[in-house]
MDTraj code that builds the backbone (N, CA, C; nanometers):
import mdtraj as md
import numpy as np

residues = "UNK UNK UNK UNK UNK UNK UNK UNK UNK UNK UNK UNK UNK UNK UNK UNK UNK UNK UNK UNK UNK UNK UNK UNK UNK UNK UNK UNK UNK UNK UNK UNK UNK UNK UNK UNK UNK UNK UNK UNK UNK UNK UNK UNK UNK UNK UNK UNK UNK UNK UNK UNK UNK UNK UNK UNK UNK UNK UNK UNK UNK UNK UNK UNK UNK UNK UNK UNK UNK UNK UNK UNK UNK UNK UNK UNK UNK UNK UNK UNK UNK UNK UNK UNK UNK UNK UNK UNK UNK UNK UNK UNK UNK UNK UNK UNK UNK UNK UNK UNK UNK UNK UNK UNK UNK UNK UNK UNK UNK UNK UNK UNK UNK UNK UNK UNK UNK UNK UNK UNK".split()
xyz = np.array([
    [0.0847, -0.1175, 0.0000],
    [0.0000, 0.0000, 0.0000],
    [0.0894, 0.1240, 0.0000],
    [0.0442, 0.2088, -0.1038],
    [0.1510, 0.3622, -0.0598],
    [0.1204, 0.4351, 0.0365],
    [0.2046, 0.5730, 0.0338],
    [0.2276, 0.5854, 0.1973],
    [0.1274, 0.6557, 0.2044],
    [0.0587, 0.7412, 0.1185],
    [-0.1064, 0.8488, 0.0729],
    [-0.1989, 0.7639, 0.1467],
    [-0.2250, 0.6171, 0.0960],
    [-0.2924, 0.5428, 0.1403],
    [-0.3046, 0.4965, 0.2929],
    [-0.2002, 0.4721, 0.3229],
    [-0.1547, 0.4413, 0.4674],
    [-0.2261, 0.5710, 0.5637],
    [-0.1570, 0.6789, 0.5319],
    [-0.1570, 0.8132, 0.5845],
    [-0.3489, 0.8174, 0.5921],
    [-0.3829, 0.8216, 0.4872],
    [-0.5404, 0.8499, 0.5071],
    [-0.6045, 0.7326, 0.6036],
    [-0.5747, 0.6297, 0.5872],
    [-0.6549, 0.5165, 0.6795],
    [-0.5611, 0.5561, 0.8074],
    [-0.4938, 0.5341, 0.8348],
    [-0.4662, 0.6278, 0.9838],
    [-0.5449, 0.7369, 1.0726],
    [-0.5910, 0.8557, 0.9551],
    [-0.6347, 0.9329, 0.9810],
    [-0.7353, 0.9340, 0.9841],
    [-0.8424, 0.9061, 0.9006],
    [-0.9934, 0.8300, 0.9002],
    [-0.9552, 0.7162, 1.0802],
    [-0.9240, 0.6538, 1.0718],
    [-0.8823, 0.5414, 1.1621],
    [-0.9455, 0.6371, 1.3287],
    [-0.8382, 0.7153, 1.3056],
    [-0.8513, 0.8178, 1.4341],
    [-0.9132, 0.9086, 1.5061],
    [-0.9732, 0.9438, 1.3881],
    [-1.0937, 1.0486, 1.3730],
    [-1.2217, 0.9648, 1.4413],
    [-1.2542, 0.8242, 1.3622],
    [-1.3311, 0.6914, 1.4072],
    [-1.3469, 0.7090, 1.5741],
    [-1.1995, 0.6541, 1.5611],
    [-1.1804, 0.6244, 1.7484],
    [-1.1997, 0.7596, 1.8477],
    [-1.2482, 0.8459, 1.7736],
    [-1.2127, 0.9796, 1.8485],
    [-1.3836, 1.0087, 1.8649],
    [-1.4272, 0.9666, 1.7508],
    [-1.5775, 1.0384, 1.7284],
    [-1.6749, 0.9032, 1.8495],
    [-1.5838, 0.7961, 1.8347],
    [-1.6568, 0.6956, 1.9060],
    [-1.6543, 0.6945, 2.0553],
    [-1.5154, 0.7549, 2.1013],
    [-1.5037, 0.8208, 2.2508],
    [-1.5882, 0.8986, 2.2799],
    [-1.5787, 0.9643, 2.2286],
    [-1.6787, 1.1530, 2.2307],
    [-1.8030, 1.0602, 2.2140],
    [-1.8413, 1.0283, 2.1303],
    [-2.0004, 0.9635, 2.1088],
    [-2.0650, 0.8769, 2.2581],
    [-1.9560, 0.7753, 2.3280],
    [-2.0149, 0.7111, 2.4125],
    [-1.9642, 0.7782, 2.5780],
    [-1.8876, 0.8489, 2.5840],
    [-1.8211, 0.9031, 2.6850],
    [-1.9043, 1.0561, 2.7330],
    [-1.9222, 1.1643, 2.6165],
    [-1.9761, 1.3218, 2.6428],
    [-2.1239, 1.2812, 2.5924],
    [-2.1994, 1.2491, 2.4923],
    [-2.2819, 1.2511, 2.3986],
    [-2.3851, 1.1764, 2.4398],
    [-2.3207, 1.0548, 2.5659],
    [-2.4210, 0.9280, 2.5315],
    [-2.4987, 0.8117, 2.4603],
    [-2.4444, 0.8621, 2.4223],
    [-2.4726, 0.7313, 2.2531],
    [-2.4519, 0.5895, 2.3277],
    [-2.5094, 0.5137, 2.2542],
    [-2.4974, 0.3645, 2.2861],
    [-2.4033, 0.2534, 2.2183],
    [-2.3343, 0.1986, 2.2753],
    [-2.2517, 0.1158, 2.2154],
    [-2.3569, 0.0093, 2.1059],
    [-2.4205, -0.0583, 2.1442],
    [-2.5108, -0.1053, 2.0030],
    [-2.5555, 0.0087, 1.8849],
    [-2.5680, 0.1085, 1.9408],
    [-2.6403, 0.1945, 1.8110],
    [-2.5231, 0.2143, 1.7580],
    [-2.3896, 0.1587, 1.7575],
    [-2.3163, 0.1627, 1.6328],
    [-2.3132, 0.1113, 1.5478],
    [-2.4341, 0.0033, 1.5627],
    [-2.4125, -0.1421, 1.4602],
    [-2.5116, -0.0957, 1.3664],
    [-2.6225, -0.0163, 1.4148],
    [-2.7503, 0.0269, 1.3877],
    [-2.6767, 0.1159, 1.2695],
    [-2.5870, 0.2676, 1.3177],
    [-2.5721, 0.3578, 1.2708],
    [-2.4689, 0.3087, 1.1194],
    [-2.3518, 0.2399, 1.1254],
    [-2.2525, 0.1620, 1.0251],
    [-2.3655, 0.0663, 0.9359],
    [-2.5151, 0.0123, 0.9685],
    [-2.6075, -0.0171, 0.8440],
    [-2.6586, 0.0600, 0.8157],
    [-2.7258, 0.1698, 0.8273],
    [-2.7236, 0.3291, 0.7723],
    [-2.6772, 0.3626, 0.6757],
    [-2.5175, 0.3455, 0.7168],
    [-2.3801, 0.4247, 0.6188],
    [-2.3845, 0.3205, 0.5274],
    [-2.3789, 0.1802, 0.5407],
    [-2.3745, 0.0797, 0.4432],
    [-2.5242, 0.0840, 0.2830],
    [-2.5748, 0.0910, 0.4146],
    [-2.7638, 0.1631, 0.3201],
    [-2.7090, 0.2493, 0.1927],
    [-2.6883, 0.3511, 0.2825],
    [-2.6178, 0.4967, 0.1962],
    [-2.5404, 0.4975, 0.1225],
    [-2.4061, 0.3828, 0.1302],
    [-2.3392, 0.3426, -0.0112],
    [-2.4024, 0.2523, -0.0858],
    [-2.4779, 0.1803, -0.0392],
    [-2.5476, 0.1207, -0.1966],
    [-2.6854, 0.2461, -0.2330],
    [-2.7507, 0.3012, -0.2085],
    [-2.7793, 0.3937, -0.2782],
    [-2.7108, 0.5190, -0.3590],
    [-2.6157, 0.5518, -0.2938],
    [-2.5192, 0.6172, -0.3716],
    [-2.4697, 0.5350, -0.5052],
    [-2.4018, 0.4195, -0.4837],
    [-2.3815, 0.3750, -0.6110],
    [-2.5035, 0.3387, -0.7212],
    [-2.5959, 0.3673, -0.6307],
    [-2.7185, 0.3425, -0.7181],
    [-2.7477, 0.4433, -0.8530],
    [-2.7770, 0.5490, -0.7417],
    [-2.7386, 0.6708, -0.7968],
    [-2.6626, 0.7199, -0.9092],
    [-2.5303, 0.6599, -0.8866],
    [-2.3930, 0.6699, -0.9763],
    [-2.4453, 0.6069, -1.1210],
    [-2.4902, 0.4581, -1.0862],
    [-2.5117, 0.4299, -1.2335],
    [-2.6055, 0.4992, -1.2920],
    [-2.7036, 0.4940, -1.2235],
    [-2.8316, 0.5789, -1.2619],
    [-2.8087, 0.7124, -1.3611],
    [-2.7532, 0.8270, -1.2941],
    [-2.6927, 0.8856, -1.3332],
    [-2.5885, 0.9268, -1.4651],
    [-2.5077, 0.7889, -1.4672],
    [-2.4103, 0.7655, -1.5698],
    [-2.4975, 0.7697, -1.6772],
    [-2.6094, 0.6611, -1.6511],
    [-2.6528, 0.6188, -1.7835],
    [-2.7582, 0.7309, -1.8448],
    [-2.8475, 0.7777, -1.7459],
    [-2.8610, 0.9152, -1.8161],
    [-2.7829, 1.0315, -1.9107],
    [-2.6661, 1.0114, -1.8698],
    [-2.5862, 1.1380, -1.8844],
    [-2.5018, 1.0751, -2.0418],
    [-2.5111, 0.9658, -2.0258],
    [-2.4309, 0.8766, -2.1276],
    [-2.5387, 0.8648, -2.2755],
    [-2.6791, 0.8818, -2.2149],
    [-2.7669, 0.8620, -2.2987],
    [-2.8174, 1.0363, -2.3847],
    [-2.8225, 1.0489, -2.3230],
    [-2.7919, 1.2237, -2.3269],
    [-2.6924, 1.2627, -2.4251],
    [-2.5940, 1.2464, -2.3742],
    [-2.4786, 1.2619, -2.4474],
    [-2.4705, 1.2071, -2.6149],
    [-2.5055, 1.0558, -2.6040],
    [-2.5291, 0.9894, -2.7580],
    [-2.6641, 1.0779, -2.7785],
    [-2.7846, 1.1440, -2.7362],
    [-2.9062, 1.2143, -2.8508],
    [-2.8237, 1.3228, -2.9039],
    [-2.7693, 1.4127, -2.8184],
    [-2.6603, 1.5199, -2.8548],
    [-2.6156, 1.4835, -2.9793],
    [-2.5354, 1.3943, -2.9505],
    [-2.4010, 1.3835, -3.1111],
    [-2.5077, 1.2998, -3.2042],
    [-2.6486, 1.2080, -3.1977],
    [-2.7249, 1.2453, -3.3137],
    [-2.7759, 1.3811, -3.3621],
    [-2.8919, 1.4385, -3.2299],
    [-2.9192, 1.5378, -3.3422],
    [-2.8319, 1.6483, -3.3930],
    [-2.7366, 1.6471, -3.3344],
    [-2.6173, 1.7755, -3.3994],
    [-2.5448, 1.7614, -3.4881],
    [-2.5492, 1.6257, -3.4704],
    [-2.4383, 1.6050, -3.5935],
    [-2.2638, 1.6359, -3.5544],
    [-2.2326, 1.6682, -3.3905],
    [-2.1102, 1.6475, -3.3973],
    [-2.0538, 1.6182, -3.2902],
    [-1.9641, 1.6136, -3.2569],
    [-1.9133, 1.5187, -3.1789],
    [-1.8705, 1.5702, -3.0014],
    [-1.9742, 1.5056, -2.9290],
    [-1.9607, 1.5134, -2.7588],
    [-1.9066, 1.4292, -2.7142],
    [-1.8336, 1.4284, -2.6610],
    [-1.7033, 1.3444, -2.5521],
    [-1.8158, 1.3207, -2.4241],
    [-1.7553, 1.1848, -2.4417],
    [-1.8080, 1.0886, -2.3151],
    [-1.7889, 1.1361, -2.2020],
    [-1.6562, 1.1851, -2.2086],
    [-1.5999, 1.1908, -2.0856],
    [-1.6371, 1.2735, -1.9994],
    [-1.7475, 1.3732, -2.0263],
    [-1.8150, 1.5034, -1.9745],
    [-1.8939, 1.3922, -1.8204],
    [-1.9359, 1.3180, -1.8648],
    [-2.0041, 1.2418, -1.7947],
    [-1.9207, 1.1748, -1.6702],
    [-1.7861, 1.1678, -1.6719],
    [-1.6918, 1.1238, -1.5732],
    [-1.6647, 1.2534, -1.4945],
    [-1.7194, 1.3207, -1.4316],
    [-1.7174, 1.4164, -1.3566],
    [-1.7393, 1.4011, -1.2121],
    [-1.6480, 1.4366, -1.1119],
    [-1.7014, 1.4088, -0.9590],
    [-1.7794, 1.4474, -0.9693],
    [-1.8120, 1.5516, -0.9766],
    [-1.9612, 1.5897, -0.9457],
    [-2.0823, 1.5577, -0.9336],
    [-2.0629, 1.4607, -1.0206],
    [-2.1660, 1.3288, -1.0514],
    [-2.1914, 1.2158, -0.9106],
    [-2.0776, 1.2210, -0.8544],
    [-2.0489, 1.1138, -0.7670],
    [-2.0739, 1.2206, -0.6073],
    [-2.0606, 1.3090, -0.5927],
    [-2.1003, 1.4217, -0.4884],
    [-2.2538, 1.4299, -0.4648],
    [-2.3240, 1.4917, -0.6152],
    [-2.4595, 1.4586, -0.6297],
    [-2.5487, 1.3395, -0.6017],
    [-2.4533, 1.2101, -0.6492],
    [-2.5289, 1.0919, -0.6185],
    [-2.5060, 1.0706, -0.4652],
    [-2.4660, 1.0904, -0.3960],
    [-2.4467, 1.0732, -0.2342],
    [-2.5362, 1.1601, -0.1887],
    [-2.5582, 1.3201, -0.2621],
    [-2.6792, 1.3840, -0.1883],
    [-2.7789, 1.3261, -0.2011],
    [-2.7941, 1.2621, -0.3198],
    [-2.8960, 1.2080, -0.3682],
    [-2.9389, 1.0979, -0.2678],
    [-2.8863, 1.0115, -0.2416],
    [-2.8873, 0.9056, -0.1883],
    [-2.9256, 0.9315, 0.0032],
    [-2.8747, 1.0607, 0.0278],
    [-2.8965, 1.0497, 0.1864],
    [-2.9972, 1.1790, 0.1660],
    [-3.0487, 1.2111, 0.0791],
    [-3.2118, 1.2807, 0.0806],
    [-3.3060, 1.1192, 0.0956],
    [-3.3061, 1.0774, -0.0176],
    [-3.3742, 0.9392, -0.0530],
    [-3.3930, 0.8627, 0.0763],
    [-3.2596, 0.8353, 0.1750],
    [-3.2762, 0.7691, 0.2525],
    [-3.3430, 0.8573, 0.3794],
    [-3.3214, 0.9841, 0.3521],
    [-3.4059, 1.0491, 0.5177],
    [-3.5451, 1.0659, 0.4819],
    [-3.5507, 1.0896, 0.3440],
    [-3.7383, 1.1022, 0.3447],
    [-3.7992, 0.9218, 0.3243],
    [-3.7392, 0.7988, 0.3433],
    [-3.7519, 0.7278, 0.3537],
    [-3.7904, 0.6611, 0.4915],
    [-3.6856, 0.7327, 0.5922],
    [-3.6730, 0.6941, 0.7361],
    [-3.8127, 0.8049, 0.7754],
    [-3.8281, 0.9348, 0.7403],
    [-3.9355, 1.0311, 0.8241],
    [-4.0333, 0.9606, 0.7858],
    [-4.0416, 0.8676, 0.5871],
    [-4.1719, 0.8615, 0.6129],
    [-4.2307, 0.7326, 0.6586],
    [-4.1246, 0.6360, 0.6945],
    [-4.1644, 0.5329, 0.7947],
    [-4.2120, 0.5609, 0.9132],
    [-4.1243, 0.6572, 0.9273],
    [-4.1712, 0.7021, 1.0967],
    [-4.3133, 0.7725, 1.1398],
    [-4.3635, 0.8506, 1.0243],
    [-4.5042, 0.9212, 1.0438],
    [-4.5769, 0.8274, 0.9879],
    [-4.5718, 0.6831, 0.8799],
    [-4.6586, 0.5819, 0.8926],
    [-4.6833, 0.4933, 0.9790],
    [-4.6205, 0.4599, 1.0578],
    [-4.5548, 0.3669, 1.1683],
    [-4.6571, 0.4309, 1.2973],
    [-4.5825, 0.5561, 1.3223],
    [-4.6185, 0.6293, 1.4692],
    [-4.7597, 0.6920, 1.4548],
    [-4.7982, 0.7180, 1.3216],
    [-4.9326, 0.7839, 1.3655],
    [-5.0322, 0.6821, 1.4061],
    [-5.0749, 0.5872, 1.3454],
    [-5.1692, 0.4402, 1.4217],
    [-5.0751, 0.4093, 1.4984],
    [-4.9867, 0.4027, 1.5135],
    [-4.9794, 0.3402, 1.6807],
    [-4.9810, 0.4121, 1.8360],
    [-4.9696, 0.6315, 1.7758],
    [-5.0092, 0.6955, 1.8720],
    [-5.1550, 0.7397, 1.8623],
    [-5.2248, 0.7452, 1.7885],
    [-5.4184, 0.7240, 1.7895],
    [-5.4306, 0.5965, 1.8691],
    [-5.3684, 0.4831, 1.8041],
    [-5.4060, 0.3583, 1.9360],
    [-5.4195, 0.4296, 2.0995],
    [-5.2989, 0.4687, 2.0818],
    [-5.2598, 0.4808, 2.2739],
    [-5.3574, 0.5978, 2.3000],
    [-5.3692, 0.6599, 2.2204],
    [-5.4473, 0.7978, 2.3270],
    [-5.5781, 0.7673, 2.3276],
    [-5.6855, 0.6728, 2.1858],
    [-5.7941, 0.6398, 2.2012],
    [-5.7994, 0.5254, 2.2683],
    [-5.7059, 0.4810, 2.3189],
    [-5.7454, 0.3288, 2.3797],
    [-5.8083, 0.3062, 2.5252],
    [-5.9454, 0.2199, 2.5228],
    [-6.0003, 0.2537, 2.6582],
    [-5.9699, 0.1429, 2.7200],
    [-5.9916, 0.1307, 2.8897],
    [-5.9481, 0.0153, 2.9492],
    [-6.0512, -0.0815, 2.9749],
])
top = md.Topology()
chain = top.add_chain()
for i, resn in enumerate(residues, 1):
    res = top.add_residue(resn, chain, resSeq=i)
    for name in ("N", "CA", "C"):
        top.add_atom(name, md.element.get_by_symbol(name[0]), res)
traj = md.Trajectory(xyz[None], top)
């Protein structure tokens, strides 16, 4: 591995162990809700890459109507842009929070009408 490589997983590495102190030590956080929170992040990279292709192939498809109807010639490569890959991560952790709110207001509203209409 080169030393760029090394150097960043160190540093990611530390940051980890630092955010995970602070998280269960000042913050309170729970040692299980890390397992909870790391399938989240896992969630969030496969929608991101979701995204990515998604994306590509739009942009790829796009690109080939271009160089038909014009008649001249657009480079692929417009489409290899981070930016693409920035966007698909916003993309992906919008998707996943209006996913989680709207479980949560389907979920919680019948089950808080239960509790408040419920007689004994």
């Amino acid at each position: 591995m080169a030393m760029e490589s090394v150097f960043i997983v160190v540093v990611v590495g530390l940051t980890s162990a630092g955010a995970y102190v602070l998280g269960i030590t000042r913050l309170g956080f729970s040692k299980s809700g890390l397992w909870l929170a790391l399938g989240k992040a896992c969630e969030c990279v496969g929608l991101t890459l979701i995204f990515c292709v998604l994306n590509l192939a739009v942009a790829m498809f796009a690109i080939l109507v271009m160089r038909s109807l014009s008649g001249r010639f657009v480079s692929l490569y417009i489409a290899s842009d981070t930016t693409f890959f920035m966007l698909s991560w916003l993309q992906a952790l919008a998707l996943q929070s209006w996913r989680e709110g709207s479980r949560r207001h389907h979920t919680s509203e019948p089950y808080d009408s239960e509790l408040l209409h419920r007689q004994p």
